[in-house]
C-alpha positions in Angstrom: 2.3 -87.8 -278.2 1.3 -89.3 -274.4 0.3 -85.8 -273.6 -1.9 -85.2 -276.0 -3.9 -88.1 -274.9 -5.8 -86.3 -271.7 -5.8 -83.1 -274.1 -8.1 -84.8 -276.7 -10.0 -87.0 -274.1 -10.4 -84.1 -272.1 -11.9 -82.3 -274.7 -14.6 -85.0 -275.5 -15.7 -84.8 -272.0 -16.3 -81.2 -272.3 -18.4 -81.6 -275.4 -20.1 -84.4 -273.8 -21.1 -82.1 -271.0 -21.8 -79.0 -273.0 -24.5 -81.6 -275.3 -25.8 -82.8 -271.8 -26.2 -79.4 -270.5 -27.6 -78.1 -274.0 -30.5 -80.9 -274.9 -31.4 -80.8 -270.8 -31.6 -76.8 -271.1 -34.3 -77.5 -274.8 -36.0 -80.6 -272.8 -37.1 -79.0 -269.4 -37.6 -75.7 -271.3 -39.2 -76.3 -274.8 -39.5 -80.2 -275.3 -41.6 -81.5 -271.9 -43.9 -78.6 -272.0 -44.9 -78.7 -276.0 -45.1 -82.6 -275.6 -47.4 -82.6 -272.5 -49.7 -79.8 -274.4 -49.3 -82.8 -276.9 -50.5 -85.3 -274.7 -53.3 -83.2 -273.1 -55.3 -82.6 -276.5 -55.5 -86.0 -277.2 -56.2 -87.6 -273.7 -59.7 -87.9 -274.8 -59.7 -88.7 -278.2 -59.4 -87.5 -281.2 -63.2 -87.1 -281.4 -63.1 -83.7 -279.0 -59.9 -81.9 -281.1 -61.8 -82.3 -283.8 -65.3 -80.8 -282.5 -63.2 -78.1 -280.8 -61.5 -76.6 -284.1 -64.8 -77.2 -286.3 -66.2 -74.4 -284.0 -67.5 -71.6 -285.9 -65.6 -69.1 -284.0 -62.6 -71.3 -284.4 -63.0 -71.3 -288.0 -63.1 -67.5 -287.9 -60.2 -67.1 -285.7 -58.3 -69.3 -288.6 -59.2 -67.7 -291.0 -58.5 -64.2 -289.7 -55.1 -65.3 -288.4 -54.1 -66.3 -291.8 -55.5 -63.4 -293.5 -53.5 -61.2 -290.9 -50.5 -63.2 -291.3 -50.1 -63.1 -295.1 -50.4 -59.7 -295.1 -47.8 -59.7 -292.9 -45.5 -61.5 -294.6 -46.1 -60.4 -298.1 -45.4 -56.7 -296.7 -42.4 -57.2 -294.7 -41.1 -60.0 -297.3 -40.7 -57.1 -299.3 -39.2 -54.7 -296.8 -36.9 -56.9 -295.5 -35.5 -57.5 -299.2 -35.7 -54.0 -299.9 -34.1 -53.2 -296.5 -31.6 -55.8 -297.0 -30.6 -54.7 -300.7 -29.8 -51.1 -299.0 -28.0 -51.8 -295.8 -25.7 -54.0 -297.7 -25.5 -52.5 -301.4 -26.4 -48.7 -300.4 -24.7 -45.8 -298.6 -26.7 -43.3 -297.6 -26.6 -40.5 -294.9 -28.2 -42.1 -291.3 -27.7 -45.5 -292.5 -26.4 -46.8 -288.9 -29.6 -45.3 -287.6 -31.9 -47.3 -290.2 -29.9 -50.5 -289.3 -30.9 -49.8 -285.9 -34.0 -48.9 -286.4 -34.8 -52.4 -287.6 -33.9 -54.4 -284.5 -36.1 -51.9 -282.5 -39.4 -54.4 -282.7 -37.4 -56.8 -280.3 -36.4 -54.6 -278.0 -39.9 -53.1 -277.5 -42.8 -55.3 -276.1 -46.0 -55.6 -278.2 -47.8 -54.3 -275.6 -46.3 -50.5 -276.1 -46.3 -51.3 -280.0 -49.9 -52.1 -279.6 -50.8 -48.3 -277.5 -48.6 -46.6 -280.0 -50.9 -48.0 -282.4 -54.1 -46.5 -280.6 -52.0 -43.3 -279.7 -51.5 -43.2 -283.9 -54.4 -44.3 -285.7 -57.1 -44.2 -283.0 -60.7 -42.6 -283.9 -60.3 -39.7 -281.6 -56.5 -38.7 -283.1 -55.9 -37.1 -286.1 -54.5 -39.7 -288.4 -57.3 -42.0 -287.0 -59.9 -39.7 -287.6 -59.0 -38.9 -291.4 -59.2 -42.8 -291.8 -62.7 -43.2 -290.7 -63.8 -40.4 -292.1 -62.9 -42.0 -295.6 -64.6 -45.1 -294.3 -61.6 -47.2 -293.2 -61.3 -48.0 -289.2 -57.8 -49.0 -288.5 -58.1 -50.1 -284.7 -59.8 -52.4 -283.4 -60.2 -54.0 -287.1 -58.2 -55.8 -289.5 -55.7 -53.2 -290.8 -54.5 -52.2 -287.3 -54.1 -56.0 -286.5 -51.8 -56.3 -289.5 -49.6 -53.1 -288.6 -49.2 -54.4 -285.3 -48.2 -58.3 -286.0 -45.8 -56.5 -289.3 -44.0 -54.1 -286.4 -43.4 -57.3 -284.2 -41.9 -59.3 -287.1 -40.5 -56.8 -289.1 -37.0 -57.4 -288.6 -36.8 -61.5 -289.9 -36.5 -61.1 -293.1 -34.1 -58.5 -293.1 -32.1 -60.3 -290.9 -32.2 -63.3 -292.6 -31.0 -62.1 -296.0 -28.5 -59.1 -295.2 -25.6 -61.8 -294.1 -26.0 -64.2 -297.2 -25.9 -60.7 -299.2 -22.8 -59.9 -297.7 -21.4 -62.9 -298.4 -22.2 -63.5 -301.9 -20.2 -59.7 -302.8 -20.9 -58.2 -305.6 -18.7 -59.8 -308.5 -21.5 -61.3 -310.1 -23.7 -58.5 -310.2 -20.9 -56.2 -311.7 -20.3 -59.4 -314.3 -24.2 -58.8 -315.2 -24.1 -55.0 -315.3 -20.8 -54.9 -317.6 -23.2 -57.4 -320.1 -25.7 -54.6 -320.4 -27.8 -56.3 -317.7 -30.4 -53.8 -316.2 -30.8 -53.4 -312.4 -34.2 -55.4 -312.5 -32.3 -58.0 -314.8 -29.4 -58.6 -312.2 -31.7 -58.4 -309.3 -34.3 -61.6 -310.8 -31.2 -63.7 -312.6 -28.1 -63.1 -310.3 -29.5 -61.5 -306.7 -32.6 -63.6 -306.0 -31.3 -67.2 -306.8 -28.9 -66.5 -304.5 -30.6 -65.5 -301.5 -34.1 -67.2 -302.4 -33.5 -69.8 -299.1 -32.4 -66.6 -297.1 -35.8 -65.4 -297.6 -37.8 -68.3 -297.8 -36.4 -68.9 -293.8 -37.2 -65.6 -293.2 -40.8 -66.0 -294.7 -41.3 -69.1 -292.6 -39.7 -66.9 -289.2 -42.3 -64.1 -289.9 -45.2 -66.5 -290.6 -44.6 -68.5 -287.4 -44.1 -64.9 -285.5 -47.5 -63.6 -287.2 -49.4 -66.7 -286.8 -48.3 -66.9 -282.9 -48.3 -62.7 -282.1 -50.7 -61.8 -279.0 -49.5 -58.9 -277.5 -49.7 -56.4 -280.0 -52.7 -57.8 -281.2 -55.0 -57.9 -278.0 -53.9 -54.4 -277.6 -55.6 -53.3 -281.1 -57.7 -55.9 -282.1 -60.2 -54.6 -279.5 -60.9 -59.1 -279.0 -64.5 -59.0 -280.3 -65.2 -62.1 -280.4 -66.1 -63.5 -284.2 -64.7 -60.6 -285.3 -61.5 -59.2 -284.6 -60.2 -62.8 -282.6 -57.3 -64.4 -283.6 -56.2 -67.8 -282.8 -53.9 -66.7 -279.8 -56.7 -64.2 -278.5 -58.9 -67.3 -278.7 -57.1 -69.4 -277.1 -57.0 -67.3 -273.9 -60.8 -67.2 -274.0 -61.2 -70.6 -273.8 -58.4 -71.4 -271.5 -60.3 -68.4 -269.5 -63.3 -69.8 -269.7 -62.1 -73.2 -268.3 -62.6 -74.7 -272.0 -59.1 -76.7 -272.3 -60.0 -79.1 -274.9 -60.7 -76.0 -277.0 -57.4 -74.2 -275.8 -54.9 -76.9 -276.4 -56.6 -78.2 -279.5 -55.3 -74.6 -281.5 -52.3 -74.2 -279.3 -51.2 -77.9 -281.2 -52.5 -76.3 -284.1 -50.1 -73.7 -284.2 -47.4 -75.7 -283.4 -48.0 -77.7 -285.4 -48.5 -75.2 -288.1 -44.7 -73.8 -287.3 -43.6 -77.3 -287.4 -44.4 -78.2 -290.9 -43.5 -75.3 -292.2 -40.1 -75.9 -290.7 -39.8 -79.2 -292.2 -41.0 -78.5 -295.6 -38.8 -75.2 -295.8 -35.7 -78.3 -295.0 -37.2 -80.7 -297.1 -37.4 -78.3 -300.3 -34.5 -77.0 -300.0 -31.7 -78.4 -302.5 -29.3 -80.9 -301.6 -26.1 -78.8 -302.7 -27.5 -76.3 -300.4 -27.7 -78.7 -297.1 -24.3 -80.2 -297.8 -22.7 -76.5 -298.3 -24.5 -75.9 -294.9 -22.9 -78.6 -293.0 
């Protein structure tokens, strides 16, 4: 009994330290610099924040992000699902290779996503060319902006949803399929209610990723200002141009943006759910 004294107390130090270590490692890194990015947008007011994201290229930067970024989700929502369903459910011949496959957006940098882009669906290739021919410009416009930002955040969802797949099995399903349930029947009643807060926190990981992609973007976006600027391109501009009220007043948007959806994703989510969580 005595010597299991120093064991335990020994043991609280070490988590003590490990806890001291981790919220030191978030404050220096994420906490200080997001709260003095905080503190700069307002040093002046509220009056200036305001001015700066009433800006009619601001306004068009917003509403081009979140056009770009609800593409994004909406088409790799239902890839990652789809994706999901097979690398868990399916066998198929090169499956390892398709799992891979989907991690291979965070290995690359959005940079060489965004010239493979150019390489692809530029005017002067062949795929490109065939596009604009048919009246449809893919770089340096809209749709190329949305391939790029789905290829960066193509693997959240999938990633999200494949483990809570796996770990709900399949008894359910065959239960539904022996009742004469149809595969579309199983998947709305049985499969989705089950992994519906997998891929809501996927959605909300792919929005925040879309919303904040710059990379890629720059790349194929082509940056013409009004027209093809996203919030992140827009940001650099200003902060270029020695416009900081302008720069940190979206860069808190954002953030902010990522924040709330956070929150609300927790604050929805059922309280059976949290406590099985814990």
């Amino acid at each position: 009994m005595a010597s299991s004294r120093p064991v335990a107390r020994g043991s609280r130090k070490g988590q003590i330290a490990l806890r001291l270590v981790a919220l030191f490692y978030l404050a220096f890194l994420l906490v200080i610099p997001v709260g003095l990015i905080f503190w700069r947008t307002f040093e002046n007011g509220v009056g200036p924040v305001i001015d700066a994201l009433t800006e009619p290229d601001a306004i068009h930067a917003f509403k081009l992000t979140f056009k770009v970024a609800f593409l994004a989700v909406l088409g790799n929502g239902l890839f990652g699902v789809t994706a999901a369903m097979l690398l868990v459910r399916g066998r198929f011949p090169g499956k390892r290779v398709f799992d891979a496959l989907i991690d291979l957006p965070m290995a690359v940098s959005p940079v060489v996503v965004g010239l493979s882009l150019i390489l692809v669906y530029g005017r002067l290739t062949t795929v490109g060319g065939w596009f604009a021919d048919q009246g449809v410009n893919i770089i340096f416009s809209t749709p190329g902006m949305v391939m790029a930002t789905m290829f960066v955040s193509l693997p959240l969802v999938v990633r999200e949803v494949a483990p809570v797949l796996e770990e709900i099995g399949t008894e359910q399903e065959q239960a539904a399929w022996t009742l004469g349930a149809n595969g579309v029947q199983t998947f709305r009643r049985i499969t989705l209610p089950s992994i519906r807060w997998a891929v809501a926190y996927g959605v909300v990981l792919t929005l925040a990723r879309s919303i904040g992609e710059f990379g890629a973007v720059a790349v194929v976006s082509g940056r013409i200002v009004g027209e093809t600027q996203t919030l992140t391109l827009y940001v650099e501009q200003q902060f270029r141009g020695f416009d900081q009220t302008s720069a940190y007043a979206i860069s808190v948007s954002l953030a902010v943006i990522a924040i709330v959806s956070l929150v609300l994703t927790n604050l929805l989510r059922p309280d059976d759910e949290k406590d099985d969580s814990l």
